[in-house]
C-alpha positions in Angstrom: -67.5 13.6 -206.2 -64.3 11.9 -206.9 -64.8 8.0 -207.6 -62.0 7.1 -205.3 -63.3 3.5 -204.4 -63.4 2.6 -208.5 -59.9 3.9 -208.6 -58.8 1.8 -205.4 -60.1 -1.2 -206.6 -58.8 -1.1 -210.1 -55.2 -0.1 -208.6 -55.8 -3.4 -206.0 -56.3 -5.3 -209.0 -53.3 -4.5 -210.6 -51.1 -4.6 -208.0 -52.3 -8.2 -207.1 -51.7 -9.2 -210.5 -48.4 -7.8 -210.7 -47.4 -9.9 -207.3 -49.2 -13.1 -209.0 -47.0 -12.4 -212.3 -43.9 -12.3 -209.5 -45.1 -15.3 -208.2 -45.0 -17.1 -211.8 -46.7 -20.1 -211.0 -50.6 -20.6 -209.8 -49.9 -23.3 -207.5 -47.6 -20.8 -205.6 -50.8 -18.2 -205.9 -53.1 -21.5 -204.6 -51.2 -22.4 -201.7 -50.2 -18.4 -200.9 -53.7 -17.5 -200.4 -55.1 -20.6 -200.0 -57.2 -21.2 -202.8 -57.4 -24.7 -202.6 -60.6 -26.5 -203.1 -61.4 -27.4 -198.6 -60.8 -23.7 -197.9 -64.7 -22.8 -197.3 -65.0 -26.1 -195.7 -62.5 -25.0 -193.2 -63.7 -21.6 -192.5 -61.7 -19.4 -194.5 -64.4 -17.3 -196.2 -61.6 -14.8 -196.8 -61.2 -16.4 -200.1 -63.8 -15.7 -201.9 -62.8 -11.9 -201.3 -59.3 -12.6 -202.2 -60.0 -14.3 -205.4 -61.6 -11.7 -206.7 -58.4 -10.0 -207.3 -56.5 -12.3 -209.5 -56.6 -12.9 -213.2 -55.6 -15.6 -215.4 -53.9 -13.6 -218.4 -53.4 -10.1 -218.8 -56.2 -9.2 -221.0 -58.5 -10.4 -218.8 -57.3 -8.0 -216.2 -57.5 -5.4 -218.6 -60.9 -6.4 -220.1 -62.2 -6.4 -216.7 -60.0 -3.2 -215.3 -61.7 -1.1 -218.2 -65.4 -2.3 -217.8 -65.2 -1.8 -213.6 -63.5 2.0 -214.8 -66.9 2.2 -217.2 -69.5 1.3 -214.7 -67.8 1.9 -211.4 -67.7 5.9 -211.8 -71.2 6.6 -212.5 -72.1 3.9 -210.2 -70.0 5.2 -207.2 -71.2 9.0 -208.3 -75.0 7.8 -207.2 -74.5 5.2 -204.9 -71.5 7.4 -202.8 -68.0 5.4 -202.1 -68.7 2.6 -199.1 -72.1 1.4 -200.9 -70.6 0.9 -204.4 -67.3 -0.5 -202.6 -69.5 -3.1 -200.3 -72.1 -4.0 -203.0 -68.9 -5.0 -205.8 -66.7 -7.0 -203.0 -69.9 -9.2 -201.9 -71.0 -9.2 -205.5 -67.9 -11.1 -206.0 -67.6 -13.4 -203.0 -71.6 -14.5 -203.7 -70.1 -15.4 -207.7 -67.5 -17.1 -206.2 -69.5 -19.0 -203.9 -72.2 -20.4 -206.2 -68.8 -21.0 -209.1 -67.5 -23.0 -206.5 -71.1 -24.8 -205.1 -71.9 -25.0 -209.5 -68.6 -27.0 -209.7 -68.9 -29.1 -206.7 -72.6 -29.8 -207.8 -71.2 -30.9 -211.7 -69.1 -33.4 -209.8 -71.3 -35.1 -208.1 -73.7 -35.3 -210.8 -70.4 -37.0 -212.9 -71.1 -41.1 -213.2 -67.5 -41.5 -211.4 -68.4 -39.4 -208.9 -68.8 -42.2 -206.4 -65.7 -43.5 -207.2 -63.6 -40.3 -206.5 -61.5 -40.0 -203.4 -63.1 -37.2 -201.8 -59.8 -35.5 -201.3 -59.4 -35.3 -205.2 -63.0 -33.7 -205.6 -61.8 -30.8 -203.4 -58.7 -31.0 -205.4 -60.7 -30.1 -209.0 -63.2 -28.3 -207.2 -60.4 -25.5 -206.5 -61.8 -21.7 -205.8 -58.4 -20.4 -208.4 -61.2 -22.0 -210.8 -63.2 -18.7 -209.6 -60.3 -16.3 -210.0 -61.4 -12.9 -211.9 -63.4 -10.0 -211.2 -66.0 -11.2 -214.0 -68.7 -11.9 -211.0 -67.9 -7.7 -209.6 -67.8 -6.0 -212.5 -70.7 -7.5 -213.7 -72.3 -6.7 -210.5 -70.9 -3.3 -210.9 -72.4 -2.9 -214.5 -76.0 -3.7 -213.3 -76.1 -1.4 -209.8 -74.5 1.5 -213.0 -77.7 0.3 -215.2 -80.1 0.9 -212.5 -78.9 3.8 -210.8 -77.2 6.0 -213.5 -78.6 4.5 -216.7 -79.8 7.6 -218.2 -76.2 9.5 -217.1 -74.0 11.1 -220.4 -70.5 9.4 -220.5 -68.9 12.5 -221.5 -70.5 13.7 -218.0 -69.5 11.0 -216.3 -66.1 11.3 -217.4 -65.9 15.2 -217.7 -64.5 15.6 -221.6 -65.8 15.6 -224.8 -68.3 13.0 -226.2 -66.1 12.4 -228.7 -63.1 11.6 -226.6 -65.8 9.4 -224.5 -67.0 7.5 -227.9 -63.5 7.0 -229.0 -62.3 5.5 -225.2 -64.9 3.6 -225.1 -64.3 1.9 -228.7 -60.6 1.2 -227.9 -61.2 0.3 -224.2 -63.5 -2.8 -225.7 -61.2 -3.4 -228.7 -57.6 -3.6 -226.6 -58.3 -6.8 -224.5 -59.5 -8.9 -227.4 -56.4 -7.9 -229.9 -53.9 -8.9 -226.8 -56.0 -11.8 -225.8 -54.3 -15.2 -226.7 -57.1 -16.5 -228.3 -57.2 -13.9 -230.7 -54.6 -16.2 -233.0 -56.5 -14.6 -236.6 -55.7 -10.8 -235.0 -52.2 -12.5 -234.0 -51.8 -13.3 -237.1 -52.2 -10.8 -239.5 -51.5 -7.5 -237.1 -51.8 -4.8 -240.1 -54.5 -5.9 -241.7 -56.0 -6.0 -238.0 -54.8 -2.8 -237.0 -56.1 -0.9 -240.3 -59.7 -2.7 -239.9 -59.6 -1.7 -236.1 -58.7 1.7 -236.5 -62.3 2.6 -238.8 -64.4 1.8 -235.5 -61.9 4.5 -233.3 -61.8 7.4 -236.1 -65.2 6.6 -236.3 -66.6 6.8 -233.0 -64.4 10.3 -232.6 -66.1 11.5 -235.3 -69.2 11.1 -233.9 -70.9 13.8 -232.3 -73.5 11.7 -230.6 -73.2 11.5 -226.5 -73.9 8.0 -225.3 -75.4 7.1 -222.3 -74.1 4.5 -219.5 -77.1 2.4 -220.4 -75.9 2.6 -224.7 -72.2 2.3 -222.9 -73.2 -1.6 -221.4 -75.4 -2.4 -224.1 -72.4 -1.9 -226.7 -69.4 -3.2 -224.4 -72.0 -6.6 -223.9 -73.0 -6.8 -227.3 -69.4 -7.5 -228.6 -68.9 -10.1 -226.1 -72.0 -11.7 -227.3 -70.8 -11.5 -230.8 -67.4 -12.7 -230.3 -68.7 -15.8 -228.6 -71.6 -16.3 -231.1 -68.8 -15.8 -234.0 -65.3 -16.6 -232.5 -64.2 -17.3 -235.8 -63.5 -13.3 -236.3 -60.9 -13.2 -234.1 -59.8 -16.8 -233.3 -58.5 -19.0 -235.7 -58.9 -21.9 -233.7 -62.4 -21.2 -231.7 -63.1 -24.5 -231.2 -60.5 -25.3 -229.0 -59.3 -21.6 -227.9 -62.8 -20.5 -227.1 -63.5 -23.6 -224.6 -66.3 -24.0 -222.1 -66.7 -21.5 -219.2 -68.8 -21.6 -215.9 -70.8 -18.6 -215.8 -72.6 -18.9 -212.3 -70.5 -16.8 -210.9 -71.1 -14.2 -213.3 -74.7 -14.5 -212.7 -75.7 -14.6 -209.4 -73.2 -11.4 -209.3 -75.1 -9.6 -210.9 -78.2 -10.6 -209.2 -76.9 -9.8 -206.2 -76.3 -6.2 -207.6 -79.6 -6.3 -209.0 -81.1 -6.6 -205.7 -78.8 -4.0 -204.4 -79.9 -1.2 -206.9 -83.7 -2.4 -206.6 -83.1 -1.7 -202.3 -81.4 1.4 -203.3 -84.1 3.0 -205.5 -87.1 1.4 -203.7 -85.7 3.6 -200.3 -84.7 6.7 -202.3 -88.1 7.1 -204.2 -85.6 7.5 -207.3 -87.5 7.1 -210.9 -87.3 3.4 -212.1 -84.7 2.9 -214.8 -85.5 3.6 -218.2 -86.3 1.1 -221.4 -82.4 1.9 -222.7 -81.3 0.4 -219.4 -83.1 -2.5 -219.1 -82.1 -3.3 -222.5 -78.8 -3.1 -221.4 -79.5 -5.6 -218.6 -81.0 -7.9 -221.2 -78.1 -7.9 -222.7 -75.8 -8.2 -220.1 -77.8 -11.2 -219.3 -77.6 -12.8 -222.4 -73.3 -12.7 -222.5 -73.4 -14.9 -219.1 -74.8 -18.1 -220.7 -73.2 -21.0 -221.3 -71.3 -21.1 -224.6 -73.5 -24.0 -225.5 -76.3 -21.9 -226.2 -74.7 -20.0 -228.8 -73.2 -22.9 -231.0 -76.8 -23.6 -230.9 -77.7 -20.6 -232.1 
């Protein structure tokens, strides 16, 4: 079965960026499709669809184009085209939803909250704040985790596992060396480029075939590790690795969750193995707040 819903999606998502890098500025993208903070209050649930669609810089689109590519294939293979396509796009409007009711709630929880002008609360409490398709492709990851854990990426994929170890190394390496808060890689490009290179001509020499579950658990771990440690890529990770909301995120992927649980509960399929919900662990683990790592 050809994944055409993963492939329409990612192409969406790149054609939407392209118009927003057309566009230039975000408060052109804001009042063009009407992200601004009353929209829900005035009925235009369309939003939270929309935003879904549109990315801050452009390694987030690629982080984020590569991990739906990842997840979205064997995903889609089980789950068949309309499911898969359905469950991501709500996935995303409920993360965008609670990111916008978590943000409203942090205001009025603020000591000056009372003495805001209510029109400046929908103002800062603007739904571009929830722009990214963080809360669908981690939605996607979990409905891949719990219906196509145990799959082989090289049978996902249709090539060789070494070709599949090797993609899968430089698909989660790429958006952190163009990221802008990668100012160490930025700064020293060969020295990065020859230390980079030992985990590709590594995993392609690697005979070992990885399965979607090992797939998440890796991609996830290295976000966990570059926001434990920012210092390895980021000079500055105090200020370039700020804060983030990660409701949206969340309740994503619960929403998934519940999808995949519905799916194999009706199917009678065989409940996910202990590699996959390791995977989900971990996937869990990358959507707390920052906070709890500089803890760490």
């Amino acid at each position: 079965m050809m994944p055409w819903g993963t492939f329409a999606l990612a192409s969406c998502t790149l054609c939407v960026h392209a118009l927003e890098q057309c566009l230039r500025c975000r408060k052109q993208c804001s009042e063009l499709f009407d992200f601004t903070g009353d929209a829900l209050l005035r009925g235009r649930l369309w939003v939270l669809f929309s935003c879904s669609f549109f990315h801050g810089t452009n390694s987030h689109l690629l982080r984020e184009v590569l991990l739906l590519l990842l997840v979205g294939v064997p995903a889609e293979e089980e789950l068949g085209t309309l499911v898969f396509v359905v469950a991501y796009l709500v996935s995303g409007a409920f993360g965008a939803l609670f990111s916008w009711l978590t943000l409203r709630r942090t205001l009025r929880n603020s000591p000056d909250y009372l003495a805001m002008p209510r029109h400046h609360v929908d103002a800062v409490a603007d739904l571009s704040n929830s722009r990214g398709a963080s809360s669908c492709v981690y939605g996607a990851a979990v409905l891949a985790l719990l219906v196509a854990g145990d799959r082989l990426l090289p049978e996902c994929f249709a090539m060789s596992s070494q070709a599949a170890n090797a993609l899968l190394v430089a698909a989660r390496i790429l958006p952190e060396v163009f990221s802008p808060r990668s100012s160490r890689i930025q700064q020293r490009p060969v020295a990065a480029a020859i230390l980079l290179s030992l985990p590709l001509l590594a995993a392609y020499s690697s005979v070992v075939s990885l399965s979607v579950a090992q797939a998440v658990t890796f991609w996830f771990s290295i976000h966990c590790l570059l926001r434990l440690f920012p210092g390895i890529v980021s000079l500055h990770p105090q200020s370039e690795y700020a804060a983030m909301d990660y409701a949206g995120h969340v309740y994503g992927a619960l929403y998934a969750g519940l999808c995949g649980v519905c799916h194999i509960y009706l199917n009678r399929r065989h409940y996910p193995s202990m590699q996959a919900w390791l995977a989900l662990g971990v996937l869990m683990l990358s959507t707390l707040p920052r906070e709890f790592f500089a803890g760490l």
